[in-house]
TIDOGU-262203 format. One record per residue (C-alpha): x, y, z; residue number from 1; residue in one letter. Coordinates in steps of 0.5 Angstrom, whole numbers. Example, Ala and Ser with C-alpha at 12.3 -4.5 7.8 and 13.67 -1.06 7.14 Angstrom:
<pts>
     X     Y     Z   i aa
    25    -9    16   1  A
    27    -2    14   2  S
</pts>
This chain:
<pts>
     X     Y     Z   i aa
     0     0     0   1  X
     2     7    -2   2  X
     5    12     4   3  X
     2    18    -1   4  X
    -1    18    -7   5  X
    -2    25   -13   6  X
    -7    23   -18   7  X
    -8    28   -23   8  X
    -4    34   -21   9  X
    -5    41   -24  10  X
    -2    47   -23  11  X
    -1    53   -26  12  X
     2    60   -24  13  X
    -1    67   -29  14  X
    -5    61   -33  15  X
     2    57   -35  16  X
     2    50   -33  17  X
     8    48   -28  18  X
     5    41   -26  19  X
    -1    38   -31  20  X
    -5    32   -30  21  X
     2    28   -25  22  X
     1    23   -22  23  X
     5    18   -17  24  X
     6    15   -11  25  X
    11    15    -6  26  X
    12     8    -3  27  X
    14     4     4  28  X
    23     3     2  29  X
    23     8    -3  30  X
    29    13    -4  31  X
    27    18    -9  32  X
    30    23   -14  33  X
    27    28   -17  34  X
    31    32   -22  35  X
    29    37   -29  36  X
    32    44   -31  37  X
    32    50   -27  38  X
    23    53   -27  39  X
    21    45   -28  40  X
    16    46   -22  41  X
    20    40   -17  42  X
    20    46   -11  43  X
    12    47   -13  44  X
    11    40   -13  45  X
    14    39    -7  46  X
    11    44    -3  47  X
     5    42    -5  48  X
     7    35    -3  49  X
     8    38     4  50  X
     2    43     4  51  X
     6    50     3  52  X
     2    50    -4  53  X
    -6    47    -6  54  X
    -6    43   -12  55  X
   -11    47   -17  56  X
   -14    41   -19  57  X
   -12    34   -17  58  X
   -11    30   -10  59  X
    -6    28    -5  60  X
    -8    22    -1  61  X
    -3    20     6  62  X
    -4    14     9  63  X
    -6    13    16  64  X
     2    11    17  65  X
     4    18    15  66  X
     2    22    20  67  X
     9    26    20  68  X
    12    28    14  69  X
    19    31    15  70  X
    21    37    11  71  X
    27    41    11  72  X
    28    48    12  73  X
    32    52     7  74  X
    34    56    14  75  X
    35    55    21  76  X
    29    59    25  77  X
    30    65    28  78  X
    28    62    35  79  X
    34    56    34  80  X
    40    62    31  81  X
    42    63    38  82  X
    42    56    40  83  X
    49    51    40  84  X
    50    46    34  85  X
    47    40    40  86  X
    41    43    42  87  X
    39    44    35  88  X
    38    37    34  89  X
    36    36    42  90  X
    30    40    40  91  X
    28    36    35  92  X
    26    30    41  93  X
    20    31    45  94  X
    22    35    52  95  X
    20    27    55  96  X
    26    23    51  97  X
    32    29    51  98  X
    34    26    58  99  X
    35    17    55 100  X
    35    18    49 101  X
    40    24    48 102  X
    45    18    45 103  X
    42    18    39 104  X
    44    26    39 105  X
    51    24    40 106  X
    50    18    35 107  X
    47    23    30 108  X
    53    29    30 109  X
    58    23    29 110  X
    55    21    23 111  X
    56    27    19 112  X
    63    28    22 113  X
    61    35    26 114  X
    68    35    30 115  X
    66    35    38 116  X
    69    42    38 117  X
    63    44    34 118  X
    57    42    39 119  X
    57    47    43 120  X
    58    53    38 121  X
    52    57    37 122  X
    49    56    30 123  X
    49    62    28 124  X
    57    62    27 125  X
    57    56    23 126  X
    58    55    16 127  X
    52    54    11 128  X
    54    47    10 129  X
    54    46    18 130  X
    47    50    18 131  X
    46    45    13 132  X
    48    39    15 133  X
    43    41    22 134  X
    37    42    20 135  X
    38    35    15 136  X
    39    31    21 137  X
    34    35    26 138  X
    29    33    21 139  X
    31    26    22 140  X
    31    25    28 141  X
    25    28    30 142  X
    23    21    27 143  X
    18    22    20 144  X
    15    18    17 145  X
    17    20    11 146  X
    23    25     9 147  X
    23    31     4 148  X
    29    34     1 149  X
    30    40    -2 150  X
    38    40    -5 151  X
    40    37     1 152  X
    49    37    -3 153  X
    48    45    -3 154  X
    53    49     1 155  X
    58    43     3 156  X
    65    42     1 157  X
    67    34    -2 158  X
    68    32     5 159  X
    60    33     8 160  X
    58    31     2 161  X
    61    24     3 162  X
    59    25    11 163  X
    52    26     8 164  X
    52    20     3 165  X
    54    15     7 166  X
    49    18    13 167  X
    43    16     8 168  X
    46     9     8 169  X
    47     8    15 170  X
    42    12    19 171  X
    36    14    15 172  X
    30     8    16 173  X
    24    12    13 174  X
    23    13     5 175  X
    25    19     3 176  X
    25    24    -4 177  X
    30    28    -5 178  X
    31    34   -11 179  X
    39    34   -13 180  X
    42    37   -19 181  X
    48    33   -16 182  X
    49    26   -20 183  X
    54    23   -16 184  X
    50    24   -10 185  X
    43    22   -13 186  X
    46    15   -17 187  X
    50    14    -9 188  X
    43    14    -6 189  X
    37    14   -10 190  X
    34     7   -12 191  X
    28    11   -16 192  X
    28    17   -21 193  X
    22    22   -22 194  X
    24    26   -27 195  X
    20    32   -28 196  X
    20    36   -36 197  X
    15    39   -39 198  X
     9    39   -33 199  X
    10    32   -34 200  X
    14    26   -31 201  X
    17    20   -32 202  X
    18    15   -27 203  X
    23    10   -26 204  X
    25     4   -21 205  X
    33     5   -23 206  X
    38    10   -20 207  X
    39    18   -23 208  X
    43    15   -30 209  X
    41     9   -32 210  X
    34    13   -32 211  X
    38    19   -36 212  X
    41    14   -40 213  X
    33     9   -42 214  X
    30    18   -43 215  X
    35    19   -48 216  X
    33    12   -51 217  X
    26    13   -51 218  X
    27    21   -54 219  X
    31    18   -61 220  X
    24    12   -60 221  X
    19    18   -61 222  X
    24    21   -65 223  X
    24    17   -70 224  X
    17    14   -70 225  X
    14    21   -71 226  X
    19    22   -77 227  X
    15    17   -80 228  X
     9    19   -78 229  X
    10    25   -80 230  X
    11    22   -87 231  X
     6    18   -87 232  X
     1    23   -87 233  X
     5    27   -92 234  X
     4    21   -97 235  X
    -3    21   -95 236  X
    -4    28   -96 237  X
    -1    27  -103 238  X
    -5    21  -105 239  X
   -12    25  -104 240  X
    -9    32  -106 241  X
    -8    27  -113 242  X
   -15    25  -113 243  X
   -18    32  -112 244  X
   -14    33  -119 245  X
   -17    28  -123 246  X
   -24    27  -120 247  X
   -26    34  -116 248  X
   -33    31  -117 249  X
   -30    24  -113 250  X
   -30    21  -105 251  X
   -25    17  -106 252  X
   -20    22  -102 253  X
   -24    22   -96 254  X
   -22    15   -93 255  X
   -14    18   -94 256  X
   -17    24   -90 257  X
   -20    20   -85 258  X
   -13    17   -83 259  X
    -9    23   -83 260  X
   -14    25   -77 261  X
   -13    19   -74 262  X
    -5    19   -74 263  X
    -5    27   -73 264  X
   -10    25   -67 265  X
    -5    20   -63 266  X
     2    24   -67 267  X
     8    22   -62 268  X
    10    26   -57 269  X
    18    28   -58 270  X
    21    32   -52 271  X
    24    39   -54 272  X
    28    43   -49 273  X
    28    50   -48 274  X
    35    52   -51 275  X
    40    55   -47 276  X
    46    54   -49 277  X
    53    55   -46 278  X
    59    57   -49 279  X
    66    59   -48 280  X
    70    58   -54 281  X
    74    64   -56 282  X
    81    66   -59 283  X
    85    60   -60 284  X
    92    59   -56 285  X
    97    58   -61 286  X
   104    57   -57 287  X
   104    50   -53 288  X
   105    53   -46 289  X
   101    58   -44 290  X
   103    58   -36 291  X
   108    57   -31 292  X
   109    58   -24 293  X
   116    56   -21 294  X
   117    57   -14 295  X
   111    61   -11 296  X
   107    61    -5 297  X
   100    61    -4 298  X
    97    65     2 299  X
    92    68     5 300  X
    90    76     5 301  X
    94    77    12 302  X
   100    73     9 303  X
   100    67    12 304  X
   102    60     8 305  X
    98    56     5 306  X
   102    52     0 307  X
   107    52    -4 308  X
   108    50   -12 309  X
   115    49   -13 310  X
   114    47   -21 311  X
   107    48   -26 312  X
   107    48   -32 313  X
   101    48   -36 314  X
   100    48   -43 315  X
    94    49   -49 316  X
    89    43   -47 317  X
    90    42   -40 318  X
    85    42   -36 319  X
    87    41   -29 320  X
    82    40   -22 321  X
    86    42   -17 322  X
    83    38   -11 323  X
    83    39    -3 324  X
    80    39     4 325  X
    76    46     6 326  X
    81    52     7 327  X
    87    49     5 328  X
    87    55    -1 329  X
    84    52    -7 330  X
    80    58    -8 331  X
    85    63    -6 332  X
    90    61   -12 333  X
    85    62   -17 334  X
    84    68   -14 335  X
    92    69   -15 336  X
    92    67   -22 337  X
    87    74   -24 338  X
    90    79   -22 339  X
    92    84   -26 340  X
   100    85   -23 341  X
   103    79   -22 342  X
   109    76   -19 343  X
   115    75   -24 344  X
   115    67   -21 345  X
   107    67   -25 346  X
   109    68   -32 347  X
   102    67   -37 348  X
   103    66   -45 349  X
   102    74   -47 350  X
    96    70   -53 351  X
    93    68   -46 352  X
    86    72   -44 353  X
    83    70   -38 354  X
    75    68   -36 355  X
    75    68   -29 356  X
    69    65   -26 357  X
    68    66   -18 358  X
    63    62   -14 359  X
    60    68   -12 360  X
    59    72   -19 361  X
    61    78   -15 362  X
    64    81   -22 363  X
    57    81   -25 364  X
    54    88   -23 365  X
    47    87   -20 366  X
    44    93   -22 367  X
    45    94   -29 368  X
    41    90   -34 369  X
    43    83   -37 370  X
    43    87   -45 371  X
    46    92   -41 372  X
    52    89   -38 373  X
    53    85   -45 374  X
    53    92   -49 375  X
    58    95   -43 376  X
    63    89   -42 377  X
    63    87   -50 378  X
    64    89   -57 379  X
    58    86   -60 380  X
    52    91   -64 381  X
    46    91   -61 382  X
    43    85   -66 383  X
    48    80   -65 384  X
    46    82   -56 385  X
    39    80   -57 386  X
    41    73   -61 387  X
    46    71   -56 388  X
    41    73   -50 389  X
    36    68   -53 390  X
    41    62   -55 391  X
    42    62   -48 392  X
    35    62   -45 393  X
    33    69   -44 394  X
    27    70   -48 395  X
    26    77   -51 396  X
    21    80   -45 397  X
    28    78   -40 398  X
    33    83   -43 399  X
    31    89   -38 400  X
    32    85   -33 401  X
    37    86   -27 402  X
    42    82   -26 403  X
    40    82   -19 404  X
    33    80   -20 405  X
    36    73   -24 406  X
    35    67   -21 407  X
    43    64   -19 408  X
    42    58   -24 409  X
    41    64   -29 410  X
    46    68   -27 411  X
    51    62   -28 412  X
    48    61   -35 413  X
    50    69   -36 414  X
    56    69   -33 415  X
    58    64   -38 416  X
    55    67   -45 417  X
    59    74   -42 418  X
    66    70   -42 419  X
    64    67   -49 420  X
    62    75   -51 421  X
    70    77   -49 422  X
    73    71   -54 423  X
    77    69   -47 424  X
    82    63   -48 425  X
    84    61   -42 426  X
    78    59   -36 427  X
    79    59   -29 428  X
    73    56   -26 429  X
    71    56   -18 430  X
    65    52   -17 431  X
    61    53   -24 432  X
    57    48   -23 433  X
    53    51   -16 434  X
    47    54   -19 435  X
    47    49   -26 436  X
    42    44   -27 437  X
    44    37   -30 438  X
    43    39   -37 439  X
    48    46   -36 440  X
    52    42   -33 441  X
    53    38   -39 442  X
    53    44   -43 443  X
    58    45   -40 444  X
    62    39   -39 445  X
    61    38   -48 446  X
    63    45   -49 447  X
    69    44   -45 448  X
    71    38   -47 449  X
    69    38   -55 450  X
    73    46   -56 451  X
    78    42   -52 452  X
    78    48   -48 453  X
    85    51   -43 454  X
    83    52   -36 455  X
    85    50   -28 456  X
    77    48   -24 457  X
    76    48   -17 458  X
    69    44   -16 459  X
    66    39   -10 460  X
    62    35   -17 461  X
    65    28   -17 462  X
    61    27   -24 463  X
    65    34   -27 464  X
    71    34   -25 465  X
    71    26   -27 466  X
    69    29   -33 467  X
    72    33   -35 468  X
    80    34   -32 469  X
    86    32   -35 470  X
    91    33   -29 471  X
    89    33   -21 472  X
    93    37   -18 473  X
    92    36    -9 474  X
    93    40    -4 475  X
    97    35     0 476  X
   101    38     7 477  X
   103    45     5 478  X
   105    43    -3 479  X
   101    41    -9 480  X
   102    34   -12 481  X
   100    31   -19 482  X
    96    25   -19 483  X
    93    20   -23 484  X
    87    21   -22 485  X
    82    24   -17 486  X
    81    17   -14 487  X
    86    18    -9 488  X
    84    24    -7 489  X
    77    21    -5 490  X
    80    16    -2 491  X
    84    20     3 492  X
    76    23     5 493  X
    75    15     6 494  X
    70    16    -1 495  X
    70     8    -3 496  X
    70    10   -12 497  X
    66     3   -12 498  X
    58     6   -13 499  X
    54     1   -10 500  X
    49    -2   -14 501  X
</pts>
């Protein structure tokens, strides 16, 4: 027996489907993903799921045994800022069990890995991925019957992440739905993929990307078949057409009618994504070498060390994920390799220009409008703007809007097209995969990989940087050191590079 049924499910904002006619059930063992591009309709989905939103038209049925859905909150409640990282999770008991039953606290830090030094630090002082990371396992403990997560993975680091995944496996007992554009994390712990496209859903009981691989499949199905029906009803429309021709007086064109109606009645659907491309090729590199550092320390604003790079080089092609645990200096040495002066031991190829992509898309100005950032920081005429704006997903009606007004998805995608507008050649990437959904990370990924593209990565996704890189470089005791491959760095988080079945 289902746990909780949507039947028939529609919702629309400004007379716009987002959800129409979806219908499920969520099950007793179930490990669900939810996946789809960024404005699908997951978040309202799951809202409605908890009862944050009413269905327009459709139902939501529980069964008896749910009487406790488990939502996570996207912030810490006001009421909990000022309470340490232990009684946040204490809390989430009744008052009756906090005194023989605080053991499950203890249990439940440890399985995310929270040092012990953390416990009494108020939550206010921690970082977002703790605050993260506590809001998930105060949700848990309280007991749900079923658990509901909005992208649990955002703002942790690899190694709360991996925390995260194996807290799922051992400590997690209740059926449990998750949204996530992390495939890593999703195939590691979902055994079902919900996706969500077009205000409709396909439904399978297999991980994140057996599904995306049967999706792909039954796309160039659909594909083809309706090619050929299109075919067919061209052939039978001709067929008539040439009977009017020599009989205008006749009927015998009426049966061939009658089956194009039917064929257009049941046409195949074929899948269409809304286009938002992301490009980055610029001017080519010609000379094999485009950088070298020797002898350099890398280190904080106030001067002290992080690591050192005896010897770096690194030429046309090269696309190197430097790895390593928080706070060790990753993101503070691509911040070294943009600035306008730099020390004689860092030596760029003059042919070199730079695409700098930070986490936090500081350099974009906020308040001016996406046509008028482009036209300010480009060359490229007013024409040539409203093409490419549209290429990569803004339709005409958003080019007034702010840069401050765009979603974080849709800043990153912007981001992207303005370095495509500089013709930079070479990128220095921190997290550009955060606010991308699973299709701009593989717009990304090929576009990377088919331009054969020059640049130094920083990202806590498993699926990119194995993707993508050609050389890891990790952070290891104060030195940078190649690998020969990311496992080695994963396995030293204790991250086994074996994804279970």
């Amino acid at each position: 027996m289902s746990l909780l049924s949507i039947e028939n499910a529609f919702f629309a904002y400004n007379d716009v489907p987002i959800l129409d006619r979806v219908s499920f059930n969520i099950n007793p063992g179930d490990k669900i993903g939810l996946v789809g591009n960024n404005g699908c309709g997951k978040s309202t989905l799951v809202k409605c799921l908890v009862g944050e939103l009413e269905l327009d038209n459709g139902t939501i049925t529980r069964s008896r045994k749910v009487s406790k859905i488990g939502y996570i909150e996207q912030d810490i409640p006001k009421n909990l800022e000022n309470e340490t990282l232990y009684n946040v999770v204490l809390t989430a008991l009744p008052v009756e069990e906090r005194g023989y039953n605080s053991w499950k606290i203890d249990a439940a830090l440890d399985a995310i890995g929270a040092p012990t030094e953390l416990w009494t630090r108020k939550i206010s002082e921690l970082s977002g991925g703790w605050r993260r990371l506590a809001l998930i396992v105060r949700t848990n403990i309280a007991a749900p019957d079923l658990l509901i997560l909005d992208e649990p993975t955002n703002y942790l680091d690899l190694e709360k992440i991996l925390h995260l995944e194996n807290w799922f496996r051992d400590s997690v007992t209740c059926p449990y739905l998750l949204i996530s554009h992390d495939r890593q994390f999703l195939d590691n712990v979902t055994k079902r993929t919900i996706t969500l496209r077009n205000g409709k859903i396909v439904d399978h009981n297999i991980p994140y990307s057996k599904s995306r691989e049967m999706i792909i499949k039954q796309d160039i199905m659909d594909a083809k078949k309706h090619q050929k029906e299109q075919e067919e009803i061209n052939r039978l429309e001709r067929a008539a057409k040439r009977m009017l021709i020599w009989d205008k007086f006749t009927t015998r064109h009426k049966p061939l009618l009658t089956r194009v109606n039917r064929i257009k009645d049941n046409l195949t659907d074929v899948h269409k994504e809304i286009r938002r491309d992301i490009n980055l090729s610029g001017e080519k590199i010609r000379p094999n070498i485009v950088l070298n550092i020797k002898d350099f320390t890398v280190k904080t604003p106030d001067g002290k060390p992080l690591f050192h790079i005896g010897d770096l080089s690194v030429a046309k092609g090269d696309r190197i994920a430097i790895l390593g645990p928080n706070g060790c200096g990753k993101t503070q040495f691509l911040r070294k390799l943009n600035l306008s002066d730099l020390p004689a031991n860092i030596r760029f190829n003059p042919q070199v220009g730079i695409g700098y992509f930070d986490q936090n898309m500081d350099t974009l100005d906020k308040d001016k409008t996406i046509a008028e950032h482009l036209s300010n920081s480009t060359n490229i005429g007013d024409a040539a703007i409203l093409i490419e704006l549209i290429k990569a997903g803004f339709p005409y009606k958003q080019h007034g809007k702010k840069i401050g007004q765009l979603s974080f998805g849709e800043r990153a995608r912007f981001f992207f097209l303005l370095l495509h507008s500089l013709r930079r050649n070479f990128f220095i990437l921190d997290e550009p995969t955060n606010h991308l959904d699973i299709n701009g990370q593989e717009k990304l990924e090929d576009e990377l990989l088919e331009n054969e593209n020059t640049c130094i990565l920083v990202s806590h996704d498993r699926h990119f940087v194995n993707g993508v890189a050609n050389r890891f470089l990790m952070i290891d005791r104060g030195r940078l050191r190649e690998l020969s491959s990311p496992e080695e760095f994963y396995k030293t988080l204790g991250y086994d590079t074996k994804i279970p079945v």
